[in-house]
C-alpha positions as CSV (number, residue, x, y, z in Angstrom):
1,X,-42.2,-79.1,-46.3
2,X,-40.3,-81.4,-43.4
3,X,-38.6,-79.7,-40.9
4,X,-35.1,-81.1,-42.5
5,X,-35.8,-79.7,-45.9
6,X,-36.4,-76.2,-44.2
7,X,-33.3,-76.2,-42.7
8,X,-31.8,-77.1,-46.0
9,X,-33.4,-74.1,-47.4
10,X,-32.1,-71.8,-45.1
11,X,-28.7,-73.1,-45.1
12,X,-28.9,-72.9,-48.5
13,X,-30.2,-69.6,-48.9
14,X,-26.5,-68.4,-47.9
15,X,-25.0,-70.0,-51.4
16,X,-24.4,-68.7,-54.7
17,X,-25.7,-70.9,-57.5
18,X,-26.1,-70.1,-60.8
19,X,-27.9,-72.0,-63.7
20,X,-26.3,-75.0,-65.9
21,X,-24.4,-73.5,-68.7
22,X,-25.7,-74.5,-72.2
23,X,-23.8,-77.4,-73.9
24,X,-20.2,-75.5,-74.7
25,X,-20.7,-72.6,-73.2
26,X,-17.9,-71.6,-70.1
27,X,-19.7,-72.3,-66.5
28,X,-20.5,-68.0,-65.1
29,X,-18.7,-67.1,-61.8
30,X,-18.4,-64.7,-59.5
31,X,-20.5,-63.4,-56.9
32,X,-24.2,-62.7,-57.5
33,X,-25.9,-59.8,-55.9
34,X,-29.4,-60.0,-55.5
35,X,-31.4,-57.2,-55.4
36,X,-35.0,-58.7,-55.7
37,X,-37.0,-58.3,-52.6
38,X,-38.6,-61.4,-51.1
39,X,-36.5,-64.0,-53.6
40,X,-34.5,-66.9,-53.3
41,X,-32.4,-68.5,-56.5
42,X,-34.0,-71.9,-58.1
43,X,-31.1,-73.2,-58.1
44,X,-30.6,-73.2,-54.9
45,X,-34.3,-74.1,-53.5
46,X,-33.7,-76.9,-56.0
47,X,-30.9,-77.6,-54.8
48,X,-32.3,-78.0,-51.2
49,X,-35.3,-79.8,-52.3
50,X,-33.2,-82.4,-54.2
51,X,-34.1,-81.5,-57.9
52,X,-31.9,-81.7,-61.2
53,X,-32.1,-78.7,-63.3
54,X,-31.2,-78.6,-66.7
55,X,-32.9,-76.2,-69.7
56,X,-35.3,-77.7,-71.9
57,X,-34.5,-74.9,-74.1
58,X,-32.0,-72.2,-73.3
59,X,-33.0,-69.1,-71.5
60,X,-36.7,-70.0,-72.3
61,X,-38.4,-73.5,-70.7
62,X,-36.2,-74.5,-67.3
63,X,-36.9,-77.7,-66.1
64,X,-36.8,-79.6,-62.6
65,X,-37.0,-82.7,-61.7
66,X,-36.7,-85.6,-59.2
67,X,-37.9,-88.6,-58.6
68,X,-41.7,-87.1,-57.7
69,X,-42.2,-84.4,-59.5
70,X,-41.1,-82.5,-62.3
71,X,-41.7,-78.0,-62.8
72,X,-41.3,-76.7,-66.0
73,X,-40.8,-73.1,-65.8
74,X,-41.0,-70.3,-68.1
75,X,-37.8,-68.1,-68.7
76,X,-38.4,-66.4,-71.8
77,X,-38.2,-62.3,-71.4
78,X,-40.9,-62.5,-74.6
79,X,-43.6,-64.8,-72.1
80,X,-45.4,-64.5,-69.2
81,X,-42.9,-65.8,-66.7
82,X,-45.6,-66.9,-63.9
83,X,-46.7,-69.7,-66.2
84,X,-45.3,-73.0,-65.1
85,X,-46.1,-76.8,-65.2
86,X,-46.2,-78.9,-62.2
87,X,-46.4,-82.8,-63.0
88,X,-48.4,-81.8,-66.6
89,X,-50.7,-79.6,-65.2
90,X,-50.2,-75.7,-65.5
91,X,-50.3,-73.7,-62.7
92,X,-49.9,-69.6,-63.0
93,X,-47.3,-68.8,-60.0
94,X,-48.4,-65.7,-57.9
95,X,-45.2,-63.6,-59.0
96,X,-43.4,-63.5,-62.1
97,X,-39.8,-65.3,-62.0
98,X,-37.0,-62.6,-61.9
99,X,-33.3,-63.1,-64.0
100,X,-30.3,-61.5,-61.9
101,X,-26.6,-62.1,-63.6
102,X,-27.4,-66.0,-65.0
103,X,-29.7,-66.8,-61.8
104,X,-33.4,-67.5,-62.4
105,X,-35.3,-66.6,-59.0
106,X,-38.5,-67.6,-57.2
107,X,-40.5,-65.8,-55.2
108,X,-40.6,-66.7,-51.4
109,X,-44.6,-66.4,-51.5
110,X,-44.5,-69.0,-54.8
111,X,-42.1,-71.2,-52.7
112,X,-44.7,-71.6,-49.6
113,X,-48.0,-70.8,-51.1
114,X,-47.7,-72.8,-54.9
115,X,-45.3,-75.1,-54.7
116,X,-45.3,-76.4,-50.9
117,X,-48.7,-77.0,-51.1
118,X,-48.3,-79.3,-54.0
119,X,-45.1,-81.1,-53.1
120,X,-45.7,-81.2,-49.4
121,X,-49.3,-81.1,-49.1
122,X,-51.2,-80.3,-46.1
123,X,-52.7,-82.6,-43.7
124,X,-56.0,-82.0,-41.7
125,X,-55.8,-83.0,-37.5
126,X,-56.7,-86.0,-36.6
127,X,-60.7,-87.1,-36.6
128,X,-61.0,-84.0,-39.1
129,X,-62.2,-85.3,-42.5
130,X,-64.3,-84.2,-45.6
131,X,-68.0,-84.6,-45.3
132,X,-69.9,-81.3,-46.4
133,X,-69.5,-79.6,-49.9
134,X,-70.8,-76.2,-50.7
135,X,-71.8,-76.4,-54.3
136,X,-71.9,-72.7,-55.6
137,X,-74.1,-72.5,-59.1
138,X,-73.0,-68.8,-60.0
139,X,-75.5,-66.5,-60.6
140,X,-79.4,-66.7,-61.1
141,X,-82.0,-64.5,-61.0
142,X,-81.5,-61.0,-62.0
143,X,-78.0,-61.5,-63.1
144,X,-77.8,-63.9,-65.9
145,X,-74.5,-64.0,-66.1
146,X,-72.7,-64.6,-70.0
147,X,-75.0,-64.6,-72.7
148,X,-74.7,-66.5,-75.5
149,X,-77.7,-66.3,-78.1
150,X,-80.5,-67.4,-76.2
151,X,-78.3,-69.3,-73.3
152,X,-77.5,-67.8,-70.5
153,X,-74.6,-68.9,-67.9
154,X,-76.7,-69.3,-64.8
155,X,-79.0,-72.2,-66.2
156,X,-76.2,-74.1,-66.9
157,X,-74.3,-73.9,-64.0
158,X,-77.6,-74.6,-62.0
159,X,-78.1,-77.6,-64.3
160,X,-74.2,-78.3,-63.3
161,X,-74.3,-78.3,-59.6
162,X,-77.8,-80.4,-59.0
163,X,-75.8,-83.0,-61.7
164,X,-72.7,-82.6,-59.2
165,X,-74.8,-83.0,-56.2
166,X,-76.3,-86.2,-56.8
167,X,-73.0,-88.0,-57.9
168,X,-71.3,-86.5,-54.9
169,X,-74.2,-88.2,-52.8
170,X,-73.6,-91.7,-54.3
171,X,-69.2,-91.1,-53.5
172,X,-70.7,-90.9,-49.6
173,X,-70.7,-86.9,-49.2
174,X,-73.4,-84.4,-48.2
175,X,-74.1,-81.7,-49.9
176,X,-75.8,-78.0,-50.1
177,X,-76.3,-75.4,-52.1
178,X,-76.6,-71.6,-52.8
179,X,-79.4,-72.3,-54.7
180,X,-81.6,-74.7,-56.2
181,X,-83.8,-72.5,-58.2
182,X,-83.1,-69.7,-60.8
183,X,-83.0,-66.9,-58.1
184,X,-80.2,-63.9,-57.3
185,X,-78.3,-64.9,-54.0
186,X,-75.9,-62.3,-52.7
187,X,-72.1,-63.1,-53.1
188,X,-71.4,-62.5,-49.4
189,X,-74.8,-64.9,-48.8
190,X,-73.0,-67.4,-50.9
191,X,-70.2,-68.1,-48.3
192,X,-71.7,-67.4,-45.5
193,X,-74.7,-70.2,-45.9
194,X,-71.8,-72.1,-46.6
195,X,-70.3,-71.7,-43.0
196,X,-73.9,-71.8,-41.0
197,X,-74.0,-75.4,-42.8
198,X,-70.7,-76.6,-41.9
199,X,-69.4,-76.8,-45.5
200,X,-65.9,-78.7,-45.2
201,X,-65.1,-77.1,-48.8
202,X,-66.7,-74.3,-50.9
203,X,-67.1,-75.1,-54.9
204,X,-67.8,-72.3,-57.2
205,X,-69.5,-73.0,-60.7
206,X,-69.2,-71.0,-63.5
207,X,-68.5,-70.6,-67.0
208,X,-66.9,-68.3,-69.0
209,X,-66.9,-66.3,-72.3
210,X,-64.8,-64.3,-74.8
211,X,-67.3,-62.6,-76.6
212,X,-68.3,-62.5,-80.3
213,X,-64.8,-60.7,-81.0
214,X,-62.8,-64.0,-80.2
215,X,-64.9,-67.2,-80.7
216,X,-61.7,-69.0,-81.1
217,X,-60.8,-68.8,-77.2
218,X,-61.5,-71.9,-75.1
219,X,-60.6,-73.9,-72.5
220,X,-60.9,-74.5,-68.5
221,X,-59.7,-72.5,-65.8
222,X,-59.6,-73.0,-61.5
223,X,-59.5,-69.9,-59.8
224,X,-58.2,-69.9,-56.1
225,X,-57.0,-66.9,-53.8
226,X,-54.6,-64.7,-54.1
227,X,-52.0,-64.8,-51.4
228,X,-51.3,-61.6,-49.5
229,X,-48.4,-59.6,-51.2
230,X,-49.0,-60.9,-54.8
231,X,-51.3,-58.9,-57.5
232,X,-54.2,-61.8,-59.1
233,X,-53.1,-63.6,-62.0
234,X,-55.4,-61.3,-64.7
235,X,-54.6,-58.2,-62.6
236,X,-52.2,-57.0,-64.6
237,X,-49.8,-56.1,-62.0
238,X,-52.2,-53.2,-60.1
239,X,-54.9,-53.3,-57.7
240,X,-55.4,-54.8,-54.4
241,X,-52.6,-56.8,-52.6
242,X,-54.1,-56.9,-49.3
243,X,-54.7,-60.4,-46.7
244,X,-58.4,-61.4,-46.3
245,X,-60.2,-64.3,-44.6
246,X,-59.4,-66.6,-46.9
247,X,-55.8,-66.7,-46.8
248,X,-56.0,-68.3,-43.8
249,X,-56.3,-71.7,-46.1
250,X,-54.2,-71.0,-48.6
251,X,-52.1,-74.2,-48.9
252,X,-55.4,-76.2,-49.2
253,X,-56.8,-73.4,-51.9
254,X,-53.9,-74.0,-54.0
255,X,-54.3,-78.0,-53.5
256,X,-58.0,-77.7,-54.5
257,X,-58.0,-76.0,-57.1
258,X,-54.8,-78.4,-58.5
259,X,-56.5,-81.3,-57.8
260,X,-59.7,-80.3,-59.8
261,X,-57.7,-78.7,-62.5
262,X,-55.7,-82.1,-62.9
263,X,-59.0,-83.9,-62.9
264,X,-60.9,-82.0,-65.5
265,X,-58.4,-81.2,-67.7
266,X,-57.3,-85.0,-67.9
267,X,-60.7,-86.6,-68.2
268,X,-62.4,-83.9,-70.5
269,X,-59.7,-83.9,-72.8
270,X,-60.2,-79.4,-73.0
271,X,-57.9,-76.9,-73.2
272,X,-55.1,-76.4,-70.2
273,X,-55.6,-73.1,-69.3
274,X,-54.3,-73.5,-65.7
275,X,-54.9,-72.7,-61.8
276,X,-55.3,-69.1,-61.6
277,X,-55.4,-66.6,-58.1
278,X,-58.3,-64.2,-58.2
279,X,-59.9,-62.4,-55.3
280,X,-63.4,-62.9,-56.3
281,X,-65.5,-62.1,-53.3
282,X,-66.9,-65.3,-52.6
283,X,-62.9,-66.6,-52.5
284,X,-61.9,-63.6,-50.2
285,X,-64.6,-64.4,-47.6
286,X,-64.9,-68.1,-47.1
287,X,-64.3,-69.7,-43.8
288,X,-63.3,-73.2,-45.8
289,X,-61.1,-74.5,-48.4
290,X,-62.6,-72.4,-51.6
291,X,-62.1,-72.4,-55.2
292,X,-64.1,-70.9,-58.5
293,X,-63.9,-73.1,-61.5
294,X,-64.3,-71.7,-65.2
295,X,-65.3,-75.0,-66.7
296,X,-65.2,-73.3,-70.5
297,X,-65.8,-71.0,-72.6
298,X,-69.7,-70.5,-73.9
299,X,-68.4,-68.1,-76.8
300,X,-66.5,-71.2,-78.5
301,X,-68.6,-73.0,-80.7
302,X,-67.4,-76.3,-80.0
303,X,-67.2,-76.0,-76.3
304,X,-70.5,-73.9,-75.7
305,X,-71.9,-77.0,-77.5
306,X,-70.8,-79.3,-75.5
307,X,-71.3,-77.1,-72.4
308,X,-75.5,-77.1,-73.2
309,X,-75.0,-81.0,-73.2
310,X,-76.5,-83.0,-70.8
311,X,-73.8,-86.0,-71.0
312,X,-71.1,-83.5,-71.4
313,X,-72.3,-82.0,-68.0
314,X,-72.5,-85.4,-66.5
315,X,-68.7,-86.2,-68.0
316,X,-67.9,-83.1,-65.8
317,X,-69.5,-83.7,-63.1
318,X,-67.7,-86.7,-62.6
319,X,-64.3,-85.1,-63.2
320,X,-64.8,-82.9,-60.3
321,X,-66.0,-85.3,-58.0
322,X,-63.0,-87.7,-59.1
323,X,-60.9,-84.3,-58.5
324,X,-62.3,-83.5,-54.9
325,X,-61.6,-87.3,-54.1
326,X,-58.2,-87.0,-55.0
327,X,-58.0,-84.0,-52.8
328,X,-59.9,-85.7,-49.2
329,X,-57.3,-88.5,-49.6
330,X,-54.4,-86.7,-49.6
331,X,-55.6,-84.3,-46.9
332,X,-56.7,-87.3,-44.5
333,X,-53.6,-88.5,-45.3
């Protein structure tokens, strides 16, 4: 964010703003007291930031908009209120959204670690640009990872990640990876060839399964992570809230893994199952930009089939590399 709009939001911090009543319904007064640590009204972050805010659907889907972007935000007391849309794609917020006497609130972390980075994205110096991918093919060796019938996770990532490499070769990048054979690599060896090599950014590949219990599940998910203060997104509200080397590039974690969750989900026509924050190891201790992408699920019959296809692969392949194109342009501004 400018420095002008951060003025805004601190002058505006000061206001009290509550949410457009529904059609016929008497505008709410009075003086609201919030008692939510660490939160600042929509309203009036929108209100700084130059949105319109109007309900899509009383007390459940808020909506805001200008002439950039548009967040769709989930109210409803019966949903996950961390789920949100931002410009079509979802994105899982870090904290849930907290209702206090007719105000919807947003969490200060969400306002500069999920939505700044998207709205006002980050910028690298000067003479800094994008030349080295890490390409992570999870597992191999020992560890197999899912199983599904006679296929196992770490072949196909593998297969993934040399397909990736060569077409992020011909877009003008270099690349490495973690491995190029089906053998067990250490998840602290993972990141840290990564920063002997001078990796600029730090691509995990992996895909995912729901067992035999739920074929039906499906879809893609990008995993970058967690800010300090906020629990992961499939934490259930416990375990570790701690900082870690990897916060340190947190606005460009959160673009990443936007940019390539944009990408995939619009040119593979699969399932929206949104950026998510996770403190997987190998996101806790890279030096670079890093992100973990979930790029299905085996267990579902129709997209394990198309995961153990070679063109499908190569139709993903290119997503990404579309995706962290998208991402270098913005960043070199």
């Amino acid at each position: 964010m400018n420095t002008p709009a951060r003025i805004l939001l601190l002058a505006a911090i000061a206001l009290i703003v509550v949410l457009p009543p529904a059609p016929g319904e008497t505008p709410r007064t009075g003086r609201n007291q919030l008692s939510a640590k660490g939160y600042v009204r929509l309203n009036t972050w929108a209100q700084a930031n130059d949105f319109y805010v109007r309900w899509l659907d009383r007390d459940r889907t808020l909506e805001l908009s200008n002439g950039l972007a548009r967040l769709v935000f989930t109210v409803d007391p019966h949903q996950d209120s961390r789920k949100a849309r931002i410009n079509g794609t979802e994105v899982w917020l870090a904290l849930p959204l907290v209702s206090q006497n007719g105000s919807v609130c947003l969490s200060q972390i969400d306002i500069a670690e999920t939505l700044e980075p998207l709205l006002s994205p980050p910028s690298n110096p000067p003479g800094m640009t994008i030349q080295c991918i890490c390409l992570d093919p999870g597992h191999g060796g020992k560890d197999p990872g899912f199983q599904v019938g006679s296929q196992d996770e770490k072949k196909y990532t593998l297969l993934l990640a040399k397909e990736l490499r060569d077409q992020l070769k011909r877009a003008g990048l270099k690349v490495v990876l973690t491995r190029t054979t089906d053998t067990f690599v250490e998840r602290a060896a993972r990141t840290e060839a990564a920063r002997k090599q001078g990796a600029d950014l730090f691509v995990s590949l992996h895909f995912n399964s729901a067992g035999g219990q739920h074929p039906e599940v499906k879809g893609l998910e990008v995993y970058c992570l967690t800010p300090e203060g906020a629990f992961s997104t499939n934490a259930g509200g416990e375990g570790d809230k701690r900082g870690c080397t990897g916060n340190r590039n947190n606005e460009k974690n959160m673009l990443l893994a936007y940019q390539l969750q944009k990408s995939m989900v619009r040119s593979l026509s699969i399932e929206d199952r949104g950026v998510h924050r996770a403190r997987f190891e190998v996101l806790r201790d890279a030096a670079m930009p890093a992100i973990l992408i979930e790029g299905g699920y085996m267990s579902n019959p129709g997209e394990g089939g198309k995961i153990f296809d070679p063109a499908y692969r190569r139709q993903m392949a290119r997503a990404i590399v579309e995706g962290i194109l998208a991402y270098k342009r913005t960043v070199n501004g």
